[in-house]
N, C-alpha and C positions, 0 to 999 in steps of 0.2 A: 640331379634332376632327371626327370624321366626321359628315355629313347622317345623324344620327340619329333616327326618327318617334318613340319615348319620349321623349327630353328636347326635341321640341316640342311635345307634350303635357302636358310639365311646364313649359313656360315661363308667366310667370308667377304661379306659386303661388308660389315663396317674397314676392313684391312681396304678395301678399294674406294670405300667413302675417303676415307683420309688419301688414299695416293690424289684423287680428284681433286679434294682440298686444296693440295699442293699444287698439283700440276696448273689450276685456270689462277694461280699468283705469278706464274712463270710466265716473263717477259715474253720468250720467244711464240709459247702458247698464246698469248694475249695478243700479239703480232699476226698470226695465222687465223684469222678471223673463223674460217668454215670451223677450224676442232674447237676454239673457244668457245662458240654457240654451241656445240654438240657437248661438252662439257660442262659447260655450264646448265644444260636441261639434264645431263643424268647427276649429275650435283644436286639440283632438287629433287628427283624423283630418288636416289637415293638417302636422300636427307628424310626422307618421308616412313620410308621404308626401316630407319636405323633407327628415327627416335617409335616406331610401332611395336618396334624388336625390343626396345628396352621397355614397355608401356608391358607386353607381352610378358617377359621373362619377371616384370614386378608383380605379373598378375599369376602366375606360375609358383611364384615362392609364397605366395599371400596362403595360395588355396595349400601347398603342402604346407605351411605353418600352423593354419587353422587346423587339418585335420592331426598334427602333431598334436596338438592342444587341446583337441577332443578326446582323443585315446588315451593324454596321459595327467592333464587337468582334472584334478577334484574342485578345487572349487566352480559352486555352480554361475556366478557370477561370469566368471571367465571363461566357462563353457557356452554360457548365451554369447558372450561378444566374438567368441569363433565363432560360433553358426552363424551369426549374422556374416562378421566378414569371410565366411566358406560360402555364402548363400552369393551374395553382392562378387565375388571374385570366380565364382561358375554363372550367373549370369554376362560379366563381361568377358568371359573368354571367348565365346563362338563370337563378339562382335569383334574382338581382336583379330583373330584368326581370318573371319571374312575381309577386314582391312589388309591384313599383310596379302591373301590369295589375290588381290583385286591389284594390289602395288607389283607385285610378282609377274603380273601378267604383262608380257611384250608390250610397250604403247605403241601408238601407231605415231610417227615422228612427225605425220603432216597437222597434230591435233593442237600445238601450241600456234600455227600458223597466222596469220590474217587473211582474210580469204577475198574475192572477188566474185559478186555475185551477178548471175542474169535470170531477170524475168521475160518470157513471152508469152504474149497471148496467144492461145492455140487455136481450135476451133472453137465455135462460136461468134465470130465476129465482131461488132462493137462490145456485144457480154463480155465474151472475153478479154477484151481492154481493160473494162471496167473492172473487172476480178481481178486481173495484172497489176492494176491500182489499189485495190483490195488489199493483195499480198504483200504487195510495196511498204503499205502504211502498216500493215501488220508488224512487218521488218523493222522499219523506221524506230516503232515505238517500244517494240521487243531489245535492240537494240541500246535505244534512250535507260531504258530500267537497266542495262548491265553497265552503262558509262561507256558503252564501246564508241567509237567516231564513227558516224555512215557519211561517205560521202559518193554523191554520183556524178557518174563520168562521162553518160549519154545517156538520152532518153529519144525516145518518139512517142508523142501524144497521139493517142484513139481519137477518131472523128466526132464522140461524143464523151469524152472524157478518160481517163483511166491512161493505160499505158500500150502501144505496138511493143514495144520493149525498151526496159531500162537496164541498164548496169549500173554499177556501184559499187564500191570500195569501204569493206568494215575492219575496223583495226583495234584491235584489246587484246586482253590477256585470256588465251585461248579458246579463241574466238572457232575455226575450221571445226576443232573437238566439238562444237556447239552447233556449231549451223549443217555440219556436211551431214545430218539425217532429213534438209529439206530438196536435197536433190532427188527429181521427180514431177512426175504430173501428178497436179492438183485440178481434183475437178469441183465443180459450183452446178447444186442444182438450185433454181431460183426463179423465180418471175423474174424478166427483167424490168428492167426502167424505162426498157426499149421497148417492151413487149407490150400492143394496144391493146389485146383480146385474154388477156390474164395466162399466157399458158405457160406452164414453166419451162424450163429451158435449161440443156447442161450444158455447160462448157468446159474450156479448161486451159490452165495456162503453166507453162514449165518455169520450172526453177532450177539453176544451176547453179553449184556452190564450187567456188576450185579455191585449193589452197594457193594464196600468193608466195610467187618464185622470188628467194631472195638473189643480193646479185651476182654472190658467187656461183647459184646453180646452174644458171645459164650462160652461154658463152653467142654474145651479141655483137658483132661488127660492126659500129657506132656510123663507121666511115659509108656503109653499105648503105644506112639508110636514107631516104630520100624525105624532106621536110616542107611541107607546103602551109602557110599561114593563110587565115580567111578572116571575115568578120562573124561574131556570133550573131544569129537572131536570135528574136526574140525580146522579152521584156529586160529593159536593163538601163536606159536611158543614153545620154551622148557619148559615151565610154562603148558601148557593147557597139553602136552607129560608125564610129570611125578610126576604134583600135583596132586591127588584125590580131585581137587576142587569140582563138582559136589554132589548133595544130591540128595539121595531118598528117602519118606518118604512112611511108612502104619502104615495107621490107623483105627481100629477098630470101625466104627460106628453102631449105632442101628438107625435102621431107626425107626421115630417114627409113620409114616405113616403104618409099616408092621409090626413092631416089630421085622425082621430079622437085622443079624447084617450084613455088608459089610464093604471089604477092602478098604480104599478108596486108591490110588496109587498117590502119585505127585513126578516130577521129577525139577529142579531147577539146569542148568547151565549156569546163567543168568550172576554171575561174575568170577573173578579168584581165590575170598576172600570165603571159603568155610562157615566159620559165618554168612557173609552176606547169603546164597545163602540159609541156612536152616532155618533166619526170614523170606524171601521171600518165599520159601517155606510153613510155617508154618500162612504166612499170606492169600496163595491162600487155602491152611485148610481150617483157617475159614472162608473165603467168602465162598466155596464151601459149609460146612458146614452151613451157614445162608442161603445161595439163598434156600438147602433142606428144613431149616426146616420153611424156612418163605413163601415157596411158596404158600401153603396153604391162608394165612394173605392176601398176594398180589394177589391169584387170589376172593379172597371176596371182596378186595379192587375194584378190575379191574371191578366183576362186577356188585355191586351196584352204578360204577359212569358210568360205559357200553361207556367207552372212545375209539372212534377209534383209538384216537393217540398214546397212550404210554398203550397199555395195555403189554408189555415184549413178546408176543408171539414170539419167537422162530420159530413158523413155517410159518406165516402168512408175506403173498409175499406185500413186504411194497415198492418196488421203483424196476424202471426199468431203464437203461445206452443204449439209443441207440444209436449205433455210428452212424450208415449212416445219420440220423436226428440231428444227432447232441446236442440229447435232454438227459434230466436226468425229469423223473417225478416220484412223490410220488403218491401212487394211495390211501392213507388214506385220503388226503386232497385237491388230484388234482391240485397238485401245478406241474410247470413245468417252468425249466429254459431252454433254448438252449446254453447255456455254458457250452457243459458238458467239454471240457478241462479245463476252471477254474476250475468248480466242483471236478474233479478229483486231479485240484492241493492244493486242502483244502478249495476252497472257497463257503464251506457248509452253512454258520452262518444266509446268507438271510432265507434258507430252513428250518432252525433248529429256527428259529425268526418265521415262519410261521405254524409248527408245533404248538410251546408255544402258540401262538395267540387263535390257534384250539383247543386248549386245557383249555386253562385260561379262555375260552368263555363258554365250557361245565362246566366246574367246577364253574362259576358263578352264571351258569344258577341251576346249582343243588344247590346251596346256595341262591337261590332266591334274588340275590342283582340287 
């Protein structure tokens, strides 16, 4: 077969697919939780990688069979049915090749995660709210089409509807990979609903996506924190009225950036089942707790790859909602759809497929494939 640079960049992997294999059936591995989830995700992504390699190397011997068969085939019967399969086996080779380069490339570990998200509304004021509700239900329903579970953990409702800010909790199968290109200000220009004299108005409300901290990553002193029960308001009837379902937690952290210590405050009346409400609580802990201490990691990460698309900034104005135009555009990658009512009713996934593109394309380019 020919000196080909792909399959010696894949030499080797199937010898370390198989030790893999073996190693996440090993008791003791099965026991060490953190390396059986690490093993078990380069398991599939090697798995992916090994049966591409053999898809590749059948498409490799197709195309030198066919052209054996042209050079040395007289009949012409049998010389049509190589060109056809030389023709059908050089078309799929550059989509093989672009598969294996894309498998090749580093993934980012935090992309299989479940994430934790927060909306606020930024300037603008009630607008604002109401767009934070906007994106909310956007999420919601974005979410519902992937089968992922959204559940939220707090909210504060706007004086005329919409959201001060919510948080929530989305959990599927690689769920961070998909949502971490909507951290960022999103801006809305629009009449409001608020607005008596027609004039439009922009606003704008953030969104933040942090991969959730599982509970090997962090190290939490259970004993340290402090636990306060309340009742929930709100709608719910004689249950929410005179159960203490509701939890508060403080917790004692040292920052390790400053060395001082801080309270950290979370509040959780997300069910009626007060247990439930203090893992859920004790889960946005740890995320909070990781997004601090790993921010550091993530922005070395962000800028040795100097990615426009998913660098997590929080402040950096990533997409605009015009109504009068009818438009939704990302200003990271200049993408623009004029749907922006589908848009708004979940049907994000072209955008978020366009984002990955822009991205998959820098990070190859840094892996020189």
């Amino acid at each position: 077969m020919e000196n080909n640079s792909i399959l010696q960049k894949l030499e080797g992997l199937e010898a370390r697919f198989e030790e893999v294999a073996t190693l996440i059936t090993d008791p003791s591995v099965i026991a060490d939780q953190q390396r059986f989830v690490k093993l078990t995700r380069e398991y599939k992504e090697l798995s992916d990688i090994v049966e591409a390699r053999k898809r590749y190397i059948a498409c490799l011997n197709s195309i030198a069979e066919a052209k054996d068969m042209l050079a040395n085939e007289s009949d012409p019967d049998m010389k049509e049915m190589a060109r056809a399969e030389l023709s059908d086996n050089e078309a799929l080779r550059p989509q093989i090749e672009e598969e294996i380069k894309l498998a090749l490339v580093p993934k980012d570990p935090e992309d299989a995660k479940n994430v934790q998200m927060e909306i606020r509304a930024g300037t603008g004021g009630d607008e604002a709210a109401l767009f934070a509700g906007d994106l909310f239900q956007m999420y919601k329903k974005f979410c519902d089409s992937k089968g992922w579970q959204l559940s939220v953990t707090s909210e504060s409702e706007g004086a005329v509807g919409g959201f001060k800010e919510i948080d929530f909790a989305v959990s599927g199968d690689g769920v961070y990979g998909v949502l971490k290109y909507e951290s960022g200000v999103h801006r809305v220009q629009r009449v409001p609903a608020t607005e008596t004299q027609g004039r439009m108005h922009t606003s704008a409300a953030t969104v933040a996506v942090l991969p959730e901290a599982d509970r090997f990553e962090v190290n939490i002193n259970e004993g340290d924190i402090k636990w306060d029960t309340f009742r929930s308001s709100g709608a719910g009837g004689q249950n929410v009225n005179k159960v203490e379902s509701g939890v508060r937690l403080r917790y004692p952290w040292k920052n390790p950036n400053t060395g001082e210590v801080e309270e950290i405050l979370i509040e959780c009346t997300e069910t009626r089942d007060q247990p439930k409400n203090k893992e859920r609580a004790l889960s946005r802990l740890r995320t909070f707790i990781y997004d601090r201490e790993h921010q550091k990691y993530m922005d070395d990460i962000a800028s040795r790859r100097k990615s426009l698309v998913s660098t997590g900034d929080r402040s950096a104005k990533i997409r605009t909602y015009n109504f009068p135009q009818g438009r939704v555009t990302d200003h990271r990658i200049g993408y623009t759809t004029h749907d922006l009512n589908g848009f708004l009713s979940g049907n994000i996934q072209d955008m978020i497929d366009a984002l990955t593109v822009a991205e998959n394309a820098e990070r190859m380019k840094e892996s020189e494939l």
